[in-house]
C-alpha positions in Angstrom: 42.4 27.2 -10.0 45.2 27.1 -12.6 44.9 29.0 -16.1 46.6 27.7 -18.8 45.6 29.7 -22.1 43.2 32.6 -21.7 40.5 32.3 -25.1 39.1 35.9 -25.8 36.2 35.1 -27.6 32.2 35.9 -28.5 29.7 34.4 -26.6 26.8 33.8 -29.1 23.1 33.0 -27.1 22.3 29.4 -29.1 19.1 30.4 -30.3 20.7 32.6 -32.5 22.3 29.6 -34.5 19.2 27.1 -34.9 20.7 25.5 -37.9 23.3 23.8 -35.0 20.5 22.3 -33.7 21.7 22.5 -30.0 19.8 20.1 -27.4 16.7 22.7 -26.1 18.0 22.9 -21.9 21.7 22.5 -22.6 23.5 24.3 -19.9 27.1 23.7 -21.4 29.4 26.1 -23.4 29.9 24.7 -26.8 33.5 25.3 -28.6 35.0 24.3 -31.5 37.8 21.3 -31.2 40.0 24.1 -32.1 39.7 26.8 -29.4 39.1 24.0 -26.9 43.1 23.0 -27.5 44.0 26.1 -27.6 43.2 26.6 -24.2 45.5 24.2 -23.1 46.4 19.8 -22.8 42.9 18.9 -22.2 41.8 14.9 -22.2 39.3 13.5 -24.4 37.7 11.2 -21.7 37.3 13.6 -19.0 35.0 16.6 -18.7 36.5 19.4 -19.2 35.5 23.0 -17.0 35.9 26.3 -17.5 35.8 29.3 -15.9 33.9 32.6 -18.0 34.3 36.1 -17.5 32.7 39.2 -19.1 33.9 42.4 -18.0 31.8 44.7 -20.5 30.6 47.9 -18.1 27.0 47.2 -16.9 27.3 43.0 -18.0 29.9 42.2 -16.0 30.0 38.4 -14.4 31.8 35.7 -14.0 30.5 31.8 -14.4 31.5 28.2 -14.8 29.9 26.0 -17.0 31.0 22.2 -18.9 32.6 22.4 -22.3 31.1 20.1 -25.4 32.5 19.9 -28.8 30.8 21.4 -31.7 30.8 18.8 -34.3 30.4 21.0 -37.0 33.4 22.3 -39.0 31.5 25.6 -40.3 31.7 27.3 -36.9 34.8 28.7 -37.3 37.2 29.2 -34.1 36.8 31.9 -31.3 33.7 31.3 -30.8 31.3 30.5 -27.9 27.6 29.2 -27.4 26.0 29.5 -24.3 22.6 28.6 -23.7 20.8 32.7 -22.5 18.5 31.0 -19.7 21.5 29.8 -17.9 23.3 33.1 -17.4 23.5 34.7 -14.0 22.6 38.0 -15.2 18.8 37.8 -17.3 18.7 41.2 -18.3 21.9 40.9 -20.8 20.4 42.0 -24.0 22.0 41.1 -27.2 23.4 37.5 -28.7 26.9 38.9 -28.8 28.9 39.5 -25.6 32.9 39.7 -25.1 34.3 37.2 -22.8 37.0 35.6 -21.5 37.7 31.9 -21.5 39.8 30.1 -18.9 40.5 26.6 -18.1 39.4 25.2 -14.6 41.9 22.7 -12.5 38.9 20.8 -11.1 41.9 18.9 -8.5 42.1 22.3 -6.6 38.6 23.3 -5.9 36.9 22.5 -2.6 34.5 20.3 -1.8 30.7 21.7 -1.2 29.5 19.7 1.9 26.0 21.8 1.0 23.8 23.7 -0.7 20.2 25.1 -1.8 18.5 25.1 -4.9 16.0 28.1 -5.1 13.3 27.8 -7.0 12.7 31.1 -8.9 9.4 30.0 -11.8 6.6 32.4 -10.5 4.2 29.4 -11.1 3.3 27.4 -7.7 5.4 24.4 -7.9 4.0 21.0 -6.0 6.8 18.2 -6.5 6.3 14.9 -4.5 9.4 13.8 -2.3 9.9 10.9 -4.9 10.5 13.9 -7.4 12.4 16.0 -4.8 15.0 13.2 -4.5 15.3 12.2 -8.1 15.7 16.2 -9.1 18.6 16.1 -6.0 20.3 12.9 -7.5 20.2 14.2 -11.2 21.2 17.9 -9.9 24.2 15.9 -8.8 24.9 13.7 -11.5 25.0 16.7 -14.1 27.0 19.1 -12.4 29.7 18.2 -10.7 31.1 22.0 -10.7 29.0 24.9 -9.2 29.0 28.5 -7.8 26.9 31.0 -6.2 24.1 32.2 -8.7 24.2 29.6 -10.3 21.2 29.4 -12.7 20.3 25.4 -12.9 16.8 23.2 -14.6 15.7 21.0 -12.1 14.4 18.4 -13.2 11.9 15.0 -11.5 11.8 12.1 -13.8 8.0 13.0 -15.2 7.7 16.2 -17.2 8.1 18.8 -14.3 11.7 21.1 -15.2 12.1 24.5 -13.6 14.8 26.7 -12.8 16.8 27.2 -9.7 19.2 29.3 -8.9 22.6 28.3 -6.1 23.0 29.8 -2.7 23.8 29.0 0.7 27.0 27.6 -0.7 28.6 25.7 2.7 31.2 25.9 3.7 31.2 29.9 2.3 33.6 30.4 -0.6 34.9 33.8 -1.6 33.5 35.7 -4.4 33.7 33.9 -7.3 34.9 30.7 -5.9 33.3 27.4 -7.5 32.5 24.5 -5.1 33.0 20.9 -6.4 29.8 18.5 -5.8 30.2 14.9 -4.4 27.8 12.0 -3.9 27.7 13.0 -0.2 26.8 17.0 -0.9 23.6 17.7 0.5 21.3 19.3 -1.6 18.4 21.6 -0.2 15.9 22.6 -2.4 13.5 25.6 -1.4 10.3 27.7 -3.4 8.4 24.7 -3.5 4.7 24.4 -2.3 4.5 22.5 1.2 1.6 20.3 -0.1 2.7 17.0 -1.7 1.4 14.7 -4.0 2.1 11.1 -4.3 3.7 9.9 -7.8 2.4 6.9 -9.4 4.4 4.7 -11.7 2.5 3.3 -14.6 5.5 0.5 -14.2 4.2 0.0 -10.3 0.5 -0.7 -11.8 -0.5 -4.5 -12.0 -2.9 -6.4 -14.3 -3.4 -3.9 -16.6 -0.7 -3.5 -19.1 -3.0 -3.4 -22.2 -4.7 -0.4 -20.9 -1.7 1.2 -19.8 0.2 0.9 -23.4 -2.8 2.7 -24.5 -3.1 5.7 -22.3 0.8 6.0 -23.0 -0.1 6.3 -26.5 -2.9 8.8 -25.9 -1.2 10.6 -23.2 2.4 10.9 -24.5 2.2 11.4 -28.4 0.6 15.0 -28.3 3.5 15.9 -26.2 6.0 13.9 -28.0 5.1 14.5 -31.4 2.6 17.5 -31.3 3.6 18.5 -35.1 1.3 15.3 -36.2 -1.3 16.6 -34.8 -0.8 19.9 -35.9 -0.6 18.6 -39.3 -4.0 17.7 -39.3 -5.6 20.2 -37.4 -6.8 18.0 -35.1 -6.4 18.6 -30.7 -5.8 15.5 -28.4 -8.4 14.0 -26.4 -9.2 16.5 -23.3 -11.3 13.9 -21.1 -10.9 9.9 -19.6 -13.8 8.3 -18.5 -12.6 5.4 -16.2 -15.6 2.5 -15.4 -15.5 -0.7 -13.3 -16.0 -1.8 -9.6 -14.2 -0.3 -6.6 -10.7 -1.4 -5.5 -9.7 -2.1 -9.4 -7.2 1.1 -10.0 -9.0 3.9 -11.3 -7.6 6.6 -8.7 -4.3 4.8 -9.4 -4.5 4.9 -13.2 -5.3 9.2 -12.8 -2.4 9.5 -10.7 0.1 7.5 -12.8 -1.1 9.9 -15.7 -0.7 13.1 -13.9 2.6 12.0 -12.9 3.8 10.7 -16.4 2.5 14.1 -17.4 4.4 15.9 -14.7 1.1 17.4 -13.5 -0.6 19.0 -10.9 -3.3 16.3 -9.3 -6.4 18.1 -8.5 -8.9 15.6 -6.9 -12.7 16.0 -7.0 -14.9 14.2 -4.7 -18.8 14.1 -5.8 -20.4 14.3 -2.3 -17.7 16.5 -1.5 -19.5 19.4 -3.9 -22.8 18.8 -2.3 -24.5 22.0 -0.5 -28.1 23.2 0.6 -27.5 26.2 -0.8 -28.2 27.2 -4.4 -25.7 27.8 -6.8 -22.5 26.3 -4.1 -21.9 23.0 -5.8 -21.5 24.4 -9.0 -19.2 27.4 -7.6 -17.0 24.8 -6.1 -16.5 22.8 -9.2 -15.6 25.9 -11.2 -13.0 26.5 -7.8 -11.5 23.0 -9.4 -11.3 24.1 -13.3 -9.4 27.4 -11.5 -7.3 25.5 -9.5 -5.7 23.2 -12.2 -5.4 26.1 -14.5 -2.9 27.8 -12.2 -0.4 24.9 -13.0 1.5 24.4 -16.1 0.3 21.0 -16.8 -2.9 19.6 -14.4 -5.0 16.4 -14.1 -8.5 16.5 -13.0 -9.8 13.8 -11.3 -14.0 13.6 -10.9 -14.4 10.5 -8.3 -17.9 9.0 -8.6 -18.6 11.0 -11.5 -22.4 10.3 -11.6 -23.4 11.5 -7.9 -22.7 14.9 -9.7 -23.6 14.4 -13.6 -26.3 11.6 -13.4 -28.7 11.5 -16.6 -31.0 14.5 -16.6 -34.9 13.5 -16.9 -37.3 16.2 -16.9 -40.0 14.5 -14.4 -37.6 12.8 -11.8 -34.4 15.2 -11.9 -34.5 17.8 -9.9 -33.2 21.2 -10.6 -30.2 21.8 -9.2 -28.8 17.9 -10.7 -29.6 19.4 -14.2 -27.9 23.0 -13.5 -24.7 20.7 -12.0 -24.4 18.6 -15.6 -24.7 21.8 -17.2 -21.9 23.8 -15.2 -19.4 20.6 -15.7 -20.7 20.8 -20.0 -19.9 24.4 -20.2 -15.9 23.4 -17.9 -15.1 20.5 -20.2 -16.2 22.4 -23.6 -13.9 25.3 -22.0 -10.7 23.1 -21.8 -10.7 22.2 -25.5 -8.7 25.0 -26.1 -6.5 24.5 -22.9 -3.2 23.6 -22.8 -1.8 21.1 -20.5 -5.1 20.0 -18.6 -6.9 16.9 -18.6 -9.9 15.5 -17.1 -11.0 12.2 -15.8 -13.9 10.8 -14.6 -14.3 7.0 -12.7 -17.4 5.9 -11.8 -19.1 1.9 -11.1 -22.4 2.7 -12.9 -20.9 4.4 -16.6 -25.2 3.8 -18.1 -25.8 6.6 -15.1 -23.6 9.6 -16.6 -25.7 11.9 -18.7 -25.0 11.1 -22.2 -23.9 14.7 -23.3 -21.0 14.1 -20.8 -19.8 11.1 -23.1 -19.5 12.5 -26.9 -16.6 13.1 -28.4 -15.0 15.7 -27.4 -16.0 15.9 -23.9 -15.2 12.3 -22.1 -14.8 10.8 -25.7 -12.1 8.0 -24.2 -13.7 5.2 -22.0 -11.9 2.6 -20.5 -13.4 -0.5 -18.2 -11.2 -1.1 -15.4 -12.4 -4.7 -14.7 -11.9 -7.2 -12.1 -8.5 -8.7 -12.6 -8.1 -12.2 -14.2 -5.8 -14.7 -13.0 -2.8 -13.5 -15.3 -3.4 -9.5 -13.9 -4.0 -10.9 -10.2 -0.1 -12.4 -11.0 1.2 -9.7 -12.3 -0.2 -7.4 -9.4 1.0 -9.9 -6.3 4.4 -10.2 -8.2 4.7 -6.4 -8.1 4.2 -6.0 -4.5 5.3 -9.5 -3.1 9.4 -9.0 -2.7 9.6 -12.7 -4.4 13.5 -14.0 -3.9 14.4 -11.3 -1.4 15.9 -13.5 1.5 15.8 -10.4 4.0 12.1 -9.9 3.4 10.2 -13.7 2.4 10.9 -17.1 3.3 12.5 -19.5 0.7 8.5 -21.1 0.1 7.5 -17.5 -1.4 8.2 -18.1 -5.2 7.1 -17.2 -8.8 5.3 -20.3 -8.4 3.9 -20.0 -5.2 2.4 -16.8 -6.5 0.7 -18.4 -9.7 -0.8 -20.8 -7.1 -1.8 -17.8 -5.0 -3.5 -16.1 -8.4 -5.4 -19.2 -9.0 -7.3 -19.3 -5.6 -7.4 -15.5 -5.5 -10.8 -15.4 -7.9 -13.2 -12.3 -7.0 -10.0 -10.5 -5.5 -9.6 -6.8 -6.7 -6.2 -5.6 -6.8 -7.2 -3.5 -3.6 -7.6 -6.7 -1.8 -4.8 -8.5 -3.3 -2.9 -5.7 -1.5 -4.5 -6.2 1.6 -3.9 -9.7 1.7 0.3 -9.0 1.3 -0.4 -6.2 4.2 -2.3 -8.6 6.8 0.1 -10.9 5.8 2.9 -9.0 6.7 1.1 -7.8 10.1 0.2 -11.8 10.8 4.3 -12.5 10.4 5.2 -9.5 13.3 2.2 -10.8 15.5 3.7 -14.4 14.7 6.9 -13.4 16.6 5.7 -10.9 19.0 5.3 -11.8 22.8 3.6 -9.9 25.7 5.5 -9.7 28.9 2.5 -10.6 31.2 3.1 -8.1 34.0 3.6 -4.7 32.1 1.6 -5.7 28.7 4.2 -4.8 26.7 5.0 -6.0 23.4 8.2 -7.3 22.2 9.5 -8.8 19.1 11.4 -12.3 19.8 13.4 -12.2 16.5 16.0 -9.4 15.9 13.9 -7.0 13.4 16.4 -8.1 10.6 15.8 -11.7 10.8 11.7 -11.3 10.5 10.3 -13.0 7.1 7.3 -13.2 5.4 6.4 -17.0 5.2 3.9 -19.2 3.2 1.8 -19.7 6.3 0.9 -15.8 7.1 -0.8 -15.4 3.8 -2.9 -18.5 4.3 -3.9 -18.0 7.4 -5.0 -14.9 6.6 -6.4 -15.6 2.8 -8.9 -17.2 5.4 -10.1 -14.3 7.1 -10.8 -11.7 3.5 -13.8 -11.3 1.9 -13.3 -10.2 -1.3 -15.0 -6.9 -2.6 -16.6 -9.0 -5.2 -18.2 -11.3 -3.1 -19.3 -8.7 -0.2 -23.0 -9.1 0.7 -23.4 -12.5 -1.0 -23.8 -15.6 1.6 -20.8 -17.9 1.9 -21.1 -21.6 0.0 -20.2 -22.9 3.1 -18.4 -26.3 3.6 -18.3 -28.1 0.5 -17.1 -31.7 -0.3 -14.0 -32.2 -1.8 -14.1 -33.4 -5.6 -12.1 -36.7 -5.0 -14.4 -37.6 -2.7 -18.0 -37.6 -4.0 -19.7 -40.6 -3.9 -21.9 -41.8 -6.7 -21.5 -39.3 -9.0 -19.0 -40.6 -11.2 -21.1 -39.7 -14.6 -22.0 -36.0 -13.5 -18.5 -35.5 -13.0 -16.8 -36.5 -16.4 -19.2 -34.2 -17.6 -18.5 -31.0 -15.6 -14.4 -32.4 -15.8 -15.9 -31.3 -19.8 -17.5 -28.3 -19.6 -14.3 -27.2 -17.5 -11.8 -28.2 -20.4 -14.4 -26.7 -23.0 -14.1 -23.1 -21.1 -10.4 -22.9 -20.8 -10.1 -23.7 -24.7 -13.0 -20.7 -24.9 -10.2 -17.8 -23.8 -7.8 -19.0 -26.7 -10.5 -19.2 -29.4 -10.6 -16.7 -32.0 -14.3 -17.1 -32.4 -16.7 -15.5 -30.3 -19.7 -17.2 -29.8 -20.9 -18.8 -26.5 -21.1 -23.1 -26.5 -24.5 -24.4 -25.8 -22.6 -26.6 -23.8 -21.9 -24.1 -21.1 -25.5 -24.0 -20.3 -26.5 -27.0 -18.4 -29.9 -28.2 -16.7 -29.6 -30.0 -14.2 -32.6 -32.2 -13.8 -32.9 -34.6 -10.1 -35.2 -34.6 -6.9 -34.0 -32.3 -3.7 -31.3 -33.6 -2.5 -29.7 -35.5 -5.2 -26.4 -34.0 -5.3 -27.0 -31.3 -7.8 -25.8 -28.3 -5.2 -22.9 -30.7 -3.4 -21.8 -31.5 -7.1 -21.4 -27.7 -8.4 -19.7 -26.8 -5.1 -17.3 -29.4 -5.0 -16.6 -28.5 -8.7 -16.2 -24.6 -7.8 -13.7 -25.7 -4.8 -11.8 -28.2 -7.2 -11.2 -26.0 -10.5 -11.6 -22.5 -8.9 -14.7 -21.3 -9.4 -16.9 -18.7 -7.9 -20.3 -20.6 -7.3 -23.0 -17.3 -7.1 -27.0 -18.8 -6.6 -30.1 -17.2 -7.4 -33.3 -19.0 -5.9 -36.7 -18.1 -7.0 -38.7 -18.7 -3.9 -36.9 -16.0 -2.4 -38.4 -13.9 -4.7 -42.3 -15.3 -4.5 -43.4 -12.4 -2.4 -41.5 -9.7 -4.0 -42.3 -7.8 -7.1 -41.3 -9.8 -10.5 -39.1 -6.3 -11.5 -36.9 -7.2 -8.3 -36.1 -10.3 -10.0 -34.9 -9.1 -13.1 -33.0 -6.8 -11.4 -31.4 -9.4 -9.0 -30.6 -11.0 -12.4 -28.9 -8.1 -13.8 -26.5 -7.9 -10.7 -26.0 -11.6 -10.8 -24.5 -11.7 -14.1 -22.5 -8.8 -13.5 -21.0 -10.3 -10.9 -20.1 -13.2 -12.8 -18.5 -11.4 -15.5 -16.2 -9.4 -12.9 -15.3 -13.1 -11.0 -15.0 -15.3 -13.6 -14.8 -18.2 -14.2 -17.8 -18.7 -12.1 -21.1 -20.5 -12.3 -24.4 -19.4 -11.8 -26.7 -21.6 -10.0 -30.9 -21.3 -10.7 -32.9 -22.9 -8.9 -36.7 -23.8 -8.6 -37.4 -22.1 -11.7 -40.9 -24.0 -11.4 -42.5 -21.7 -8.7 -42.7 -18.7 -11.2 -46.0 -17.9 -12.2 -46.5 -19.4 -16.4 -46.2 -15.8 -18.0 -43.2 -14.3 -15.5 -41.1 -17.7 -16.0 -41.4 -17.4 -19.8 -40.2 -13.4 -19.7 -37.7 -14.6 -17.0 -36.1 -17.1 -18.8 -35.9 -15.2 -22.0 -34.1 -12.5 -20.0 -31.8 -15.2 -19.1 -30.9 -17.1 -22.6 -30.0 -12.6 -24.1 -27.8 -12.3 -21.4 -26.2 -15.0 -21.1 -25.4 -14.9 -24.7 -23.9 -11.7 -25.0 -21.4 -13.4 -22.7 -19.7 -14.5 -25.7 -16.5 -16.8 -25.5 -14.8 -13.9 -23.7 -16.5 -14.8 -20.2 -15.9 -18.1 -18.7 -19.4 -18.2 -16.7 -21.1 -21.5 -16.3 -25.1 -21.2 -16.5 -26.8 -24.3 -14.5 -30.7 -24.8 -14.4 -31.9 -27.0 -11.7 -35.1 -28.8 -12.7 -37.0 -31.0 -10.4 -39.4 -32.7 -13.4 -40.2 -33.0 -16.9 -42.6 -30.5 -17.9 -43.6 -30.2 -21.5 -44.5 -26.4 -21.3 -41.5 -25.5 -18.9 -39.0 -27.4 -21.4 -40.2 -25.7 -24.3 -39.1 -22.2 -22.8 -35.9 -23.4 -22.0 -35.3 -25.6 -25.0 -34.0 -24.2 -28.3 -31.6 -21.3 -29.7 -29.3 -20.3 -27.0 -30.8 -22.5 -24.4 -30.2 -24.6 -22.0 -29.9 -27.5 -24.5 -27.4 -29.7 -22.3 -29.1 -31.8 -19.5 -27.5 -33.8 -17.0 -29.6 -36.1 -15.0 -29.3 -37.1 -10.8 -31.0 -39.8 -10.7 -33.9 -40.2 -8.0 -33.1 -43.1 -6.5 -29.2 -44.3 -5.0 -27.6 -46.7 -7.0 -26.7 -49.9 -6.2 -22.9 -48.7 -7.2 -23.1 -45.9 -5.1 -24.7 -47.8 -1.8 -21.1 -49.9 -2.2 -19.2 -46.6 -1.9 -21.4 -45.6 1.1 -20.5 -48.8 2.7 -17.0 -49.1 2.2 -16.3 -45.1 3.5 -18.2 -45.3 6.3 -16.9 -49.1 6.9 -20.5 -50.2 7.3 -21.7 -53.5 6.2 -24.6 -53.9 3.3 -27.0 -55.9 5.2 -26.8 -52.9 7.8 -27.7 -50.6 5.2 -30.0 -52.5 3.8 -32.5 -52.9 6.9 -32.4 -49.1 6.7 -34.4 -48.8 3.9 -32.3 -46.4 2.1 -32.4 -47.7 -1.5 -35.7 -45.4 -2.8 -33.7 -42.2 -1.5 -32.0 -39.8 -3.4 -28.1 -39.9 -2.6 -27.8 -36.7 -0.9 -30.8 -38.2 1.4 -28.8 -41.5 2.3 -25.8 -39.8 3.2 -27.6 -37.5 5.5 -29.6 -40.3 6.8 -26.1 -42.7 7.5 -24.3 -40.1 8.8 -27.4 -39.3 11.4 -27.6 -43.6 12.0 -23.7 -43.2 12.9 -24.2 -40.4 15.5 -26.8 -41.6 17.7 -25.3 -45.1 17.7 -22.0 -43.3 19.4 
């Protein structure tokens, strides 16, 4: 170390000079430009060190610290400010302490191969190793000079900061001695809980953007800018109630917010609180409250919220459900006045929490979390696919590729779009992997480095998912492809319509459903109607989803409706999609007419935001049948199959299957419907093989 000038000055504690305004966790001394010159040749682009001695009986100690210039010229020289939190004594009492001032010759101090950080807040502290590294790499960054006691804020990217103080300084240095930190020091960081929590970027989060900008609003301005509030006398929103189906990015979204928050996580399982004992589930959830109240900031996270706070009903609740949504009343009206904790709840059915649970100032924020639409199925595969990385994805895996990908991805959740890159990644190492037939082992014939996700992985295995949407609904099966229907020409231009009227729907300010996207489709069995809609759905990716009423003859009429209810659900979280009716006839006079009125209110309330085709298959004219399905909101658009082939369509029979027209016409085909024929031809052609 070389000394140049020693400065005898003051060291004044910052927060005894507020009109400086000094940045609030500054760990630099702060001198005028005229005492640091007189300290010696210092350069105006380099930092500039400094070693700080007080030898004042019973406050003696010696530190290091960064200089920074005070820009303002009322300070006067001799003069210090030093930042009280940062000394390496903490029971020095006073603003005002004697010291002595010496430059540091950074060029002569050794190198620290490593050292630990102790943590010394009396709080438990749970950091996730993303946070670990970034408050290693920023510990780094900021001081490049260090020392044995050294007081230091940690701090992890969200809103976590605590204090640390040096030790274990290796290789040892005398008393004293400052260590210079590289880019290769290793950095140990100890006092921190064992558990860890995963951190989740609101960045990392695909297809939901618009949500996201406003949770950063809500979560980020009371902290930001708590004085507005203040102004007003109002207090931030304490509880997030997060709806949709599974697999969308609820658990996600509540970890992304305890992490922009810098919080503890503290997850809450409904079944999880479940006990045959009286008066246990209810201790346990007050356990929760406890536990995220030891932390300084805390998310609470109620999974399946109404397995533990359904609706309360006097006659069908029983006791102990009621006592539960009266325990988790009594926690959330408790946090109002807490600081630093937050609640959220996610559940699929939101019309199943008791409505107490929902009023302001309880879960007064609620949020769908919907299936994600082509754009946010884009957005979520381009987050997670490496597009343009040659070490990791073959040359065929582009920005376009992907939009392709989001188009035939309909009904995917972003749960299986991830799932689809994974399989696909584990189809490319099975791809190259051989088994040496004697011993069974398994060997990779590519060098590790040159593997590569291709194209082909992710459509052979886009093969094998079910999406969660479409679980428990039976597959279409094989449809036949749109260019080659036969006879159909007409029907076609008009669904090639309704397909360009429901795109322009998304981009219309209005909101109001077409009639047009209502259709009744009106032919014999086996006139096309079915192979028509499902070629459609295959062409123009839609989700076809059928509802047929003879299922239903032998079960109650409130099953139906029901069945309904879930049916259009489904179609909202898939669309576009197209829901199929069919023999509408069988239903009694009375149950058709409540049945189809059901029908025309909910399909309206789809508005223009939905792009869910409605099609009514109708066998026959039937004056009182059309007069319930006629009318306001109905199904107003027919298009007809006729119930006979046509003589245009027997020519296109002939000329795919390369059969002659006096062949077909000794089978006696031409009072058939089409769907008949082809069946009929196609059964001709086998058994003449």
């Amino acid at each position: 170390m070389m000394n140049m000038t020693t400065l005898t000055t003051t060291l004044t504690f910052i927060d005894a000079a507020p009109e400086l305004s000094f940045p609030k966790n500054t760990d630099a001394l702060w001198l005028s430009e005229e005492d640091i010159h007189q300290l010696g040749e210092v350069s105006d682009t380099t930092p500039v060190y400094v070693r700080i001695r007080c030898t004042e009986p019973l406050k003696i100690f010696t530190m290091y610290a960064k200089v920074e210039r005070l820009l303002s010229a009322n300070t006067g020289s001799c003069n210090a400010y030093f930042n009280p939190k940062f000394l390496p004594k903490q029971d020095i009492r006073g603003s005002l302490l004697p010291v002595d001032i010496d430059l540091v010759n950074t060029d002569s101090i050794p190198k620290a191969h490593s050292l630990t950080l102790k943590v010394t807040d009396t709080k438990e502290v749970i950091w996730s190793e993303e946070e670990i590294e970034f408050a290693s790499r920023q510990y780094k960054t900021r001081s490049r000079l260090s020392f044995s006691g050294q007081k230091v804020l940690l701090q992890t990217g969200t809103l976590k900061t605590v204090m640390a103080e040096v030790c274990n300084i290796y290789p040892a240095t005398e008393r004293d001695q400052p260590v210079a930190i590289y880019e290769d020091t290793v950095i140990h960081i100890e006092g921190l809980s064992e558990n860890r929590q995963k951190v989740i970027d609101f960045n990392k989060i695909g297809g939901l953007d618009p949500l996201i900008r406003k949770l950063r609003e809500i979560i980020q301005l009371p902290l930001t800018y708590p004085e507005a509030l203040d102004k007003f006398s109002i207090t931030p929103p304490k509880g997030l109630l997060l709806y949709g189906p599974p697999g969308n990015g609820k658990t996600m979204i509540a970890r992304a917010i305890a992490g922009s928050l810098g919080a503890k996580f503290v997850s809450v399982e409904g079944p999880e609180l479940s006990s045959k004992y009286v008066g246990v589930p209810e201790q346990r959830l007050r356990e929760k409250f406890e536990e995220a109240s030891n932390y300084k900031q805390s998310v609470i996270f109620i999974d399946e919220i109404d397995s533990i706070a359904g609706i309360r009903d006097d006659e069908k609740t029983e006791s102990h459900q009621i006592s539960m949504v009266s325990e988790l009343l009594i926690l959330m009206d408790g946090i109002r006045s807490a600081k630093g904790l937050f609640v959220i709840g996610a559940t699929n059915r939101p019309q199943a929490v008791d409505p107490a649970l929902r009023r302001p100032g309880r879960f007064e924020l609620e949020y769908e979390i919907p299936f994600p639409d082509k754009q946010a199925r884009f957005d979520i595969l381009h987050k997670n696919i490496p597009v343009g990385d040659p070490d990791l994805t073959g040359p065929e895996i582009t920005v376009d590729y992907l939009q392709h990908l989001s188009e035939i991805t309909n009904g995917y959740s972003g749960a299986d779009l991830i799932s689809l890159y994974r399989q696909a990644v584990m189809e490319a190492i099975r791809r190259n992997m051989e088994i040496v037939p004697d011993s069974g082992l398994m060997t990779l014939s590519k060098n590790i480095h040159t593997l590569r996700l291709e194209a082909k992985d992710i459509q052979s295995v886009i093969k094998q998912i079910t999406p969660t949407s479409l679980r428990g609904i039976d597959p279409a099966g094989k449809s036949v492809a749109w260019e080659h229907l036969i006879g159909l020409h007409d029907q076609k231009q008009e669904l090639e319509k309704i397909h360009r009227l429901s795109g322009k729907m998304l981009n219309t300010e209005y909101h109001i459903r077409p009639s047009q996207m209502n259709l009744c489709f009106r032919g014999k069995e086996g006139s096309g109607r079915r192979t028509l809609l499902q070629a459609f759905a295959e062409k123009f990716h839609y989700e076809l989803l059928e509802m047929d009423i003879l299922d239903y003859l032998s079960a109650p009429f409130s099953q139906t409706l029901k069945d309904w209810e879930r049916l259009l659900l489904k179609a909202k979280q898939v669309a576009p999609s197209i829901i199929y009716i069919k023999s509408m006839e069988c239903l009694a006079t009375s149950d058709r007419s409540l049945f189809i009125t059901k029908i025309r209110s909910g399909i309206s309330e789809l508005g223009s935001h939905y792009p869910v085709i409605t099609v009514l298959a109708v066998e026959k004219e039937n004056e009182l049948f059309e007069s319930d399905i006629r009318g306001y909101l109905g199904f107003n658009h027919t298009v007809d199959f006729p119930d006979r082939i046509t003589p245009e369509a027997l020519v296109e029979i002939s000329s795919k299957y390369e059969l002659p027209m006096e062949k077909l016409s000794k089978w006696n085909l031409a009072e058939l419907p089409l769907g008949v024929v082809i069946h009929e031809v196609e059964e001709m052609l086998i058994l003449e093989i």
